[in-house]
C-alpha positions as CSV (number, residue, x, y, z in Angstrom):
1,X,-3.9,7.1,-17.1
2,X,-7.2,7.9,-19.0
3,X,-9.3,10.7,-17.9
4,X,-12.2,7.9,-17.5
5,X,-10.4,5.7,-15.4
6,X,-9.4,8.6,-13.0
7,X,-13.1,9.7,-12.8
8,X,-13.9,5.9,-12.2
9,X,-11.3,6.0,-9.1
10,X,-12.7,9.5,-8.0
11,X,-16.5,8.4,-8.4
12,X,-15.3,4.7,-6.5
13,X,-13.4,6.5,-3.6
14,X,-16.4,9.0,-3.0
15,X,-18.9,6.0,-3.2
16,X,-16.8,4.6,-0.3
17,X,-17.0,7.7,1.7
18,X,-20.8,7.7,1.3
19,X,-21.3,4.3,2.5
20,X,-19.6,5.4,5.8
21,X,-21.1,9.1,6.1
22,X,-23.2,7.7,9.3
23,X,-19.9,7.3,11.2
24,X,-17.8,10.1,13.0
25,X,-15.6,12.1,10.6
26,X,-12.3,10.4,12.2
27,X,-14.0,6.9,11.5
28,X,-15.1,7.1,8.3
29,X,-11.7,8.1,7.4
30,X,-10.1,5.5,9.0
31,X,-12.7,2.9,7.6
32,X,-11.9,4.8,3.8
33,X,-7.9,4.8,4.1
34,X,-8.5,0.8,5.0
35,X,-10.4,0.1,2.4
36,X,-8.3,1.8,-0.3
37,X,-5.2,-0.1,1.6
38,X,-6.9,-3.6,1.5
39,X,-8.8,-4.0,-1.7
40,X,-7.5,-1.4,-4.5
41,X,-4.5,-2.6,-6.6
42,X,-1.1,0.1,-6.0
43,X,-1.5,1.1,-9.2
44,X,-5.4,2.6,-8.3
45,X,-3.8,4.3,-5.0
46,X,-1.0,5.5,-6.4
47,X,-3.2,6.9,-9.2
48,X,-5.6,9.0,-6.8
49,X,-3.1,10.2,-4.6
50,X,-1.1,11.8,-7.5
51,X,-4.7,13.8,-7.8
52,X,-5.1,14.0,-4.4
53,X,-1.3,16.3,-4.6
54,X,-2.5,17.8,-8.7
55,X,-6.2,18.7,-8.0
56,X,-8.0,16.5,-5.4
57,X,-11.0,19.5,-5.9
58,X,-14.0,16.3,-6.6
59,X,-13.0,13.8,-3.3
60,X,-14.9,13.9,-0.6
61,X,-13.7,15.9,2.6
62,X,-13.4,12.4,3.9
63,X,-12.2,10.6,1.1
64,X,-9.2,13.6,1.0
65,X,-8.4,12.6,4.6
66,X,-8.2,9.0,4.1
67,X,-5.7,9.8,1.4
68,X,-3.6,11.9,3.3
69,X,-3.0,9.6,5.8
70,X,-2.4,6.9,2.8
71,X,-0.2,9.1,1.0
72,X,1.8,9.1,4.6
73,X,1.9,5.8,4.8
74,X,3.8,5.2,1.9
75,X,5.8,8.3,2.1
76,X,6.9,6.6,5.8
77,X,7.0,2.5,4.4
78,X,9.7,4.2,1.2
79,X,12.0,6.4,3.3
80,X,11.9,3.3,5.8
81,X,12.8,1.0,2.3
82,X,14.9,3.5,1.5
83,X,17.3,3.6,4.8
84,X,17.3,-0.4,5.2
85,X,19.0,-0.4,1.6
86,X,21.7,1.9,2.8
87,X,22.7,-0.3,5.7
């Protein structure tokens, strides 16, 4: 990944956050983590949360939250993956 396409990501992620700043802190990061989930490829998430876990020091307070809980979300959907190819 290019430097510019991860500042793109940043830039796009905090531009998301500031379109929601008028809602409560817990909303706006709830409206953020569904945006990512519905409209950015896997490649683009899985891209800004490996910054989120390097560096994550230019996203948004909120944009670091929706992150974290997207981050848990696939942490939960491949350890679930993971134990239904064992059975």
């Amino acid at each position: 990944m290019s430097h510019n396409q991860l500042n793109t990501l940043i830039r796009m992620a905090n531009q998301i956050a500031d379109n929601n700043h008028h809602y409560p802190f817990e909303q706006a990061v709830a409206l953020v983590c569904n945006h990512l989930q519905k409209f950015w490829a896997k490649a683009m998430k899985m891209q800004i949360i490996a910054y989120y876990h390097n560096d994550g020091s230019e996203l948004n307070p909120v944009v670091t939250a929706a992150i974290k809980q997207l981050d848990e979300h696939y942490q939960t959907k491949s350890t679930r993956n993971a134990q239904q190819s064992i059975t």
